[in-house]
C-alpha positions as CSV (number, residue, x, y, z in Angstrom):
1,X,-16.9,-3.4,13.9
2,X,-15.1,-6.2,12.4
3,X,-13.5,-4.9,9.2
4,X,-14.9,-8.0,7.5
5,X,-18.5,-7.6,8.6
6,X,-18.3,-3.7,7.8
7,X,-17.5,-4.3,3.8
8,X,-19.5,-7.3,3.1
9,X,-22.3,-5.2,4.4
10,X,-21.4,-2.1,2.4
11,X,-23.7,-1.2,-0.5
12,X,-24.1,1.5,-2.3
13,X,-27.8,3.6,-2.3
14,X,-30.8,1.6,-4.1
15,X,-30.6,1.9,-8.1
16,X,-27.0,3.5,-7.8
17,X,-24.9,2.3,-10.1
18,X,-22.2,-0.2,-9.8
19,X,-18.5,1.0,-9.3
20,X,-15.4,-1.4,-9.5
21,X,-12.4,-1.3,-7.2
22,X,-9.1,-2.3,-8.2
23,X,-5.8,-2.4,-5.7
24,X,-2.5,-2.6,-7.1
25,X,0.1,-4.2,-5.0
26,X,3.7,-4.9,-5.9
27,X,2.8,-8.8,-5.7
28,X,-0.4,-8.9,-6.5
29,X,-4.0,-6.8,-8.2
30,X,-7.4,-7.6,-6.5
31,X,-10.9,-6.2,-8.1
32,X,-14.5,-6.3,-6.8
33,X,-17.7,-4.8,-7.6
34,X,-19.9,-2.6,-5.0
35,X,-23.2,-1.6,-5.9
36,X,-26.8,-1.9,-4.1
37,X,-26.5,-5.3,-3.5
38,X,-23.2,-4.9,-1.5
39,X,-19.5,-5.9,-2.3
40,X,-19.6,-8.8,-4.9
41,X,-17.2,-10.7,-7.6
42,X,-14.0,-10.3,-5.7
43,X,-11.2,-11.9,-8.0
44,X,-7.4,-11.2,-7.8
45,X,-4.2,-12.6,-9.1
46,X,-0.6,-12.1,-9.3
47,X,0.3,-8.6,-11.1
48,X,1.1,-9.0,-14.4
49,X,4.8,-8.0,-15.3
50,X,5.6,-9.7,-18.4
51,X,4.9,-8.3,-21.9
52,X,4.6,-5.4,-23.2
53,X,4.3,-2.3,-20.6
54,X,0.3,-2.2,-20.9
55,X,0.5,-6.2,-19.4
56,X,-1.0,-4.3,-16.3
57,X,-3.6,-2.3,-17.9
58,X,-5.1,-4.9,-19.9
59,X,-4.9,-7.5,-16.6
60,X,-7.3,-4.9,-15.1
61,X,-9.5,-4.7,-17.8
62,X,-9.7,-8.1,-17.9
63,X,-10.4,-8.8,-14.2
64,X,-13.0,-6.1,-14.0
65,X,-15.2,-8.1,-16.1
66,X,-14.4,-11.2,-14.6
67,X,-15.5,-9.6,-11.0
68,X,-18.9,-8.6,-13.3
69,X,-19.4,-12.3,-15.0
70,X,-18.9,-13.5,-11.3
71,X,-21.5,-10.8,-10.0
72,X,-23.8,-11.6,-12.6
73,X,-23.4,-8.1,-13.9
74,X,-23.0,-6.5,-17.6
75,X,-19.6,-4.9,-17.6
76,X,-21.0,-1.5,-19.1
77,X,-23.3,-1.0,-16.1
78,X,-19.5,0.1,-14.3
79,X,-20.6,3.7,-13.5
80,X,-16.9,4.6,-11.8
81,X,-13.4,2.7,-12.0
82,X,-11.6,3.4,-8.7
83,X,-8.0,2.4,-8.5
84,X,-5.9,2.6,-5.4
85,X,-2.0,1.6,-6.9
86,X,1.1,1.1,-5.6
87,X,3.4,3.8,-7.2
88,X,5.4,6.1,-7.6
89,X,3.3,7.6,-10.8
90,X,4.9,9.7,-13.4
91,X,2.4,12.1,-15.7
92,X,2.0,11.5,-19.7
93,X,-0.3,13.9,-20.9
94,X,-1.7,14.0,-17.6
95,X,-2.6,10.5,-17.1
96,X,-0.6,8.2,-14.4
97,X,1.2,5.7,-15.6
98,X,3.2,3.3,-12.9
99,X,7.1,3.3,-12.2
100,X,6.8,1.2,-9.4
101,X,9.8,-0.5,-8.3
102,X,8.2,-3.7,-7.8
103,X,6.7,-4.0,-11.4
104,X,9.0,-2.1,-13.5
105,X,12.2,-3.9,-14.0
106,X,13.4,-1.1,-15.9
107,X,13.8,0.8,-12.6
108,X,17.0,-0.7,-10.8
109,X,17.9,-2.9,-14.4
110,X,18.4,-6.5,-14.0
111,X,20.4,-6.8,-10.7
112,X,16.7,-6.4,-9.3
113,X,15.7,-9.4,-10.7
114,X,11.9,-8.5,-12.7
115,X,11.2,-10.3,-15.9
116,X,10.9,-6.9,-18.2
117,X,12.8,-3.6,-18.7
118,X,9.8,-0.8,-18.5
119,X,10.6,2.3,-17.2
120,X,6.6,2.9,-16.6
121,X,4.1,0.4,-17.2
122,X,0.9,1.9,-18.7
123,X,-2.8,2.5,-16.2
124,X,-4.6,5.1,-16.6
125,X,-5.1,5.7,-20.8
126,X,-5.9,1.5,-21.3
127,X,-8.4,2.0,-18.4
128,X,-9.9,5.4,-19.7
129,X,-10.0,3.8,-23.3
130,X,-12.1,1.0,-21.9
131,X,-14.4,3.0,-18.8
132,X,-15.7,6.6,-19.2
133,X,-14.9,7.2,-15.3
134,X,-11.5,6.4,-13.3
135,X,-10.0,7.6,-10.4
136,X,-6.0,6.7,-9.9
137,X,-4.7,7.4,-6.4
138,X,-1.7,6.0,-4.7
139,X,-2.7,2.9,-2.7
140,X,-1.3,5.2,0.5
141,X,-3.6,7.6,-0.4
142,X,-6.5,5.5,-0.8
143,X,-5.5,3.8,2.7
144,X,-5.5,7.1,4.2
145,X,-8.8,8.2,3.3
146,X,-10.4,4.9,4.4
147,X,-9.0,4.6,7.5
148,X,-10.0,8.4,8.0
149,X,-13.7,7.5,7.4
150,X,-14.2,3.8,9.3
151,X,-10.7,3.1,10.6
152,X,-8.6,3.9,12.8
153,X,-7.7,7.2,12.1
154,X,-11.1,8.8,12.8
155,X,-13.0,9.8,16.7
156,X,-15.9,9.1,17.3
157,X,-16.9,9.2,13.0
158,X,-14.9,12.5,12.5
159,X,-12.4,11.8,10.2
160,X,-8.4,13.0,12.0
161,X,-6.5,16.4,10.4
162,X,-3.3,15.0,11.3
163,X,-2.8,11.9,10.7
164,X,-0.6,8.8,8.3
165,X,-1.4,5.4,7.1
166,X,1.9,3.3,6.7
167,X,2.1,-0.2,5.2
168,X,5.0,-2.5,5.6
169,X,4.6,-4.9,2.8
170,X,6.1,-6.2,-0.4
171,X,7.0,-2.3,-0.4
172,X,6.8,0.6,2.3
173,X,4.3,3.6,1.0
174,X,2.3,6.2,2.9
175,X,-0.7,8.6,2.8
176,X,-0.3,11.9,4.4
177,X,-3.2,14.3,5.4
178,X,-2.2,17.8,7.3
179,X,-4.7,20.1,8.7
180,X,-7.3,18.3,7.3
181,X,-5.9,18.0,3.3
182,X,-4.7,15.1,2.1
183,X,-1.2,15.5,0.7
184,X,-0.7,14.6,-3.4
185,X,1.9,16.4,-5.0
186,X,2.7,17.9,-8.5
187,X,2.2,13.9,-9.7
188,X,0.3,12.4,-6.4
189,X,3.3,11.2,-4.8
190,X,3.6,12.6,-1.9
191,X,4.3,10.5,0.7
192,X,6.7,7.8,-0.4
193,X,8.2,8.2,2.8
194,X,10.2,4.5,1.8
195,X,12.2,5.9,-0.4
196,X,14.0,7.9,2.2
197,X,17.9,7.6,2.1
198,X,18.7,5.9,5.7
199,X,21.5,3.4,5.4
200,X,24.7,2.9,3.1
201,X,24.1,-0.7,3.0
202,X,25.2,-2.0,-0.2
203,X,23.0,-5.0,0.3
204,X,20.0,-2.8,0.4
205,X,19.1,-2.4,-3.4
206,X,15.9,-1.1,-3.8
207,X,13.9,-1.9,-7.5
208,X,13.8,2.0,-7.3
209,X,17.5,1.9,-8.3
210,X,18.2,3.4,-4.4
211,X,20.7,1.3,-2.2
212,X,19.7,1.8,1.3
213,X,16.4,3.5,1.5
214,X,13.8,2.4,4.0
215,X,12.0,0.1,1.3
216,X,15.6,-1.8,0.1
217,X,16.2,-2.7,4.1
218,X,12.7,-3.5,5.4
219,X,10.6,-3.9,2.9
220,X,8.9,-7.6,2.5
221,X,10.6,-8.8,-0.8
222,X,13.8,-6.7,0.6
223,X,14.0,-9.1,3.7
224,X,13.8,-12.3,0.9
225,X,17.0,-10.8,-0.9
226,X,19.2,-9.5,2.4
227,X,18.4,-12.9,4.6
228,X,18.0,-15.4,2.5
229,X,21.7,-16.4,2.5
230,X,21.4,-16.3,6.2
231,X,18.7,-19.5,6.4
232,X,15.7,-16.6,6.7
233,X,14.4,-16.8,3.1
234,X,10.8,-14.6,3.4
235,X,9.8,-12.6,6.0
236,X,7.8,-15.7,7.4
237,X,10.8,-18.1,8.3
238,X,12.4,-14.8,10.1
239,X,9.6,-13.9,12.2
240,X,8.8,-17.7,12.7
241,X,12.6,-18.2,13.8
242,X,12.6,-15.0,16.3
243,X,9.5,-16.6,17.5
244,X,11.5,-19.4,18.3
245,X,13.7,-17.9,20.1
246,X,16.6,-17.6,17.6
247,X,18.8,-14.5,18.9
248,X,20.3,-13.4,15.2
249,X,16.4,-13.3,14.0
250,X,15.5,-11.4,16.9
251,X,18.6,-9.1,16.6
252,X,17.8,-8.8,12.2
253,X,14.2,-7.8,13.1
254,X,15.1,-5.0,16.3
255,X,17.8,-3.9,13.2
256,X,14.2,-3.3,10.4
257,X,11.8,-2.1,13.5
258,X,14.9,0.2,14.3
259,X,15.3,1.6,10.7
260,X,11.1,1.5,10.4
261,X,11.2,3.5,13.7
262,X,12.8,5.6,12.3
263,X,11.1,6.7,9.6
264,X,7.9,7.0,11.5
265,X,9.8,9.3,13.8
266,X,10.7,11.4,10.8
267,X,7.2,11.6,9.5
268,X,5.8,13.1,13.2
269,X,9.0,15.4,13.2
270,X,8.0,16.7,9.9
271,X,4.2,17.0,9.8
272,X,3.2,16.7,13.7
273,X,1.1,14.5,13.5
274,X,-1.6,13.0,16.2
275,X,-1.9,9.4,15.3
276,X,-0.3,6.8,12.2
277,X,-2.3,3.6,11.9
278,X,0.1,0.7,10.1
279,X,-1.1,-1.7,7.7
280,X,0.3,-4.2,5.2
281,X,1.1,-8.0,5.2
282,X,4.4,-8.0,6.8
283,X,3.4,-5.9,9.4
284,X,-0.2,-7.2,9.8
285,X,1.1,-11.0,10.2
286,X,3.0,-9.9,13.0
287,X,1.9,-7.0,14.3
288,X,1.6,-7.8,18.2
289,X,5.5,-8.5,17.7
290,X,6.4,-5.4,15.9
291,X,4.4,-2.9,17.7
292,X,5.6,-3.0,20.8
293,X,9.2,-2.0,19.0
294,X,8.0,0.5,16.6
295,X,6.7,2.3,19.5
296,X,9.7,2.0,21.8
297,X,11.9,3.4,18.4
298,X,10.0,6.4,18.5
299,X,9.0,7.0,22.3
300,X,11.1,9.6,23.7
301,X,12.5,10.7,21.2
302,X,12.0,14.6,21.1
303,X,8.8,14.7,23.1
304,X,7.6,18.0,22.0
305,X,7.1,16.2,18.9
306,X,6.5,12.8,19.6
307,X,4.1,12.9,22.8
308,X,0.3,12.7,21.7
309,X,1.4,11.0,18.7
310,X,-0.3,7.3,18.7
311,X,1.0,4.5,16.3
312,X,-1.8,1.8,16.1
313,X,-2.6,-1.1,13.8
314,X,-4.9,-0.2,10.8
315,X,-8.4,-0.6,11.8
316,X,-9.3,-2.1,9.0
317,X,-6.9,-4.8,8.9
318,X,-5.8,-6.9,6.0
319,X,-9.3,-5.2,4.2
320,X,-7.5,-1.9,4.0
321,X,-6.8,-2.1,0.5
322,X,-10.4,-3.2,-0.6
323,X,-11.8,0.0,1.0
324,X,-8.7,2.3,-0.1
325,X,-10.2,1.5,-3.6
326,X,-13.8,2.1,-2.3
327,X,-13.0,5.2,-0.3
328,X,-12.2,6.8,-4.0
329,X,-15.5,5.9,-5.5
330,X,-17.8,6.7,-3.2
């Protein structure tokens, strides 16, 4: 079923009451409200990362009762907050707040170019001060579990025991289940597979503070910074150019699906895994293009490992990170 068709016509049990879903992306936050009438009030703008390091907090507030207004809904019907977010997440008193390279400037320091200097940026204590129930989960996390129960990463309705979510975005992030449990972590961040060392590169500077980990080479914004002096300033104008036949895009993107390759084939070494279903705007936008590659990166390689592993596109398609946020609400 069309990903599309499948969550405008998701609702929640009659009389149940009304959950909000919130996805945090590097470059942008998107909420909606699910309740027996369906999926309603979607809003979304650019993430907040200028003030003080609650700016993001307080944008989610804010845009969770925008979504009701637009519904038609009192805000303090919300029965659950669920929140599917970029990360990585450090603890304070046990509630997540964000160090995200792609928010916090405070991460890499001003060589990364963000317009503040937090080390964290607060989510979880402005959202619990405000609703009485939210779930935080890395956005990987939240991909993983719905693409396990209407994605691709489920036969026949029976959700997979070994399988990955990947998306190539503004950032690279995972979710990881083994045997049947998804993987978390002493802080839920297990899986940031992007932030494995794979290159020297010194034009590879991550907002992590890494220079050449899989997210400073590949990533969407890390393709802006390494080819923009070479006429490819987004990841659009490269693909668009390869497209075109240009042989130094084509060779620049067989270099990211090489390095990308890569790291998939580390994550089926390491957890044997039967299928990884890939999502996220850079790799959704061109995705007959770069799965051929990713596939030919990994084929062969080790075949005890690798053979009866699948990579496929994310069933759900650009609506992944709608239902990662609905997965963990209902």
């Amino acid at each position: 079923m069309n990903s599309n068709v499948l969550l405008n016509g998701f609702k929640l049990a009659n009389g149940a009451a009304p959950v909000a879903c919130v996805d945090i992306g590097g470059t942008k936050v998107a909420v909606n409200i699910v309740d027996d009438q369906g999926v309603r009030g979607k809003v979304s703008e650019p993430t907040a990362t200028t003030g003080a390091n609650d700016a993001l907090g307080q944008q989610i507030i804010r845009l969770i009762a925008q979504s009701c207004d637009a519904a038609d809904l009192p805000v303090q019907r919300i029965a659950r907050v669920g929140v599917a977010s970029c990360g990585p997440f450090v603890l304070n008193n046990g509630l997540v707040e964000l160090a995200a390279p792609n928010i916090c400037g405070g991460q890499a320091g001003p060589a990364r170019g963000l317009p503040n200097d937090w080390k964290t940026a607060l989510l979880e204590a402005p959202l619990r001060a405000a609703f009485a129930h939210v779930r935080v989960e890395n956005d990987g996390i939240g991909a993983l579990e719905a693409e396990r129960r209407w994605g691709a990463l489920q036969v026949d309705g029976v959700p997979m025991a070994n399988c990955a979510y990947v998306t190539w975005s503004t950032g690279i992030g995972t979710g990881l289940c083994v045997d049947g449990h998804v993987l978390r972590g002493k802080n839920g961040n297990a899986g940031h597979a992007g932030h494995l060392f794979v290159s020297t590169n010194d034009d590879a500077l991550c907002g992590c503070g890494n220079v050449g980990d899989v997210e400073g080479l590949v990533a969407g914004n890390a393709i802006a910074r390494r080819f923009a002096s070479a006429g490819y300033a987004d990841a659009a104008l490269l693909f668009k150019a390869a497209y075109a036949g240009d042989a130094k895009a084509i060779g620049l993107i067989d270099d990211l699906c090489l390095v990308m390759g890569r790291m998939l084939y580390n994550l089926i070494a390491t957890l044997d895994l039967q299928r990884i279903s890939i999502g996220g705007s850079v790799y959704w936008h061109h995705r007959d293009y770069l799965l051929p590659r990713l596939r030919a990166a990994v084929h062969g390689k080790l075949p005890a490992l690798t053979d009866g592993c699948e990579l496929v596109s994310a069933g759900l398609g650009e609506r992944v990170g709608d239902f990662g946020a609905l997965a963990l609400v209902v």
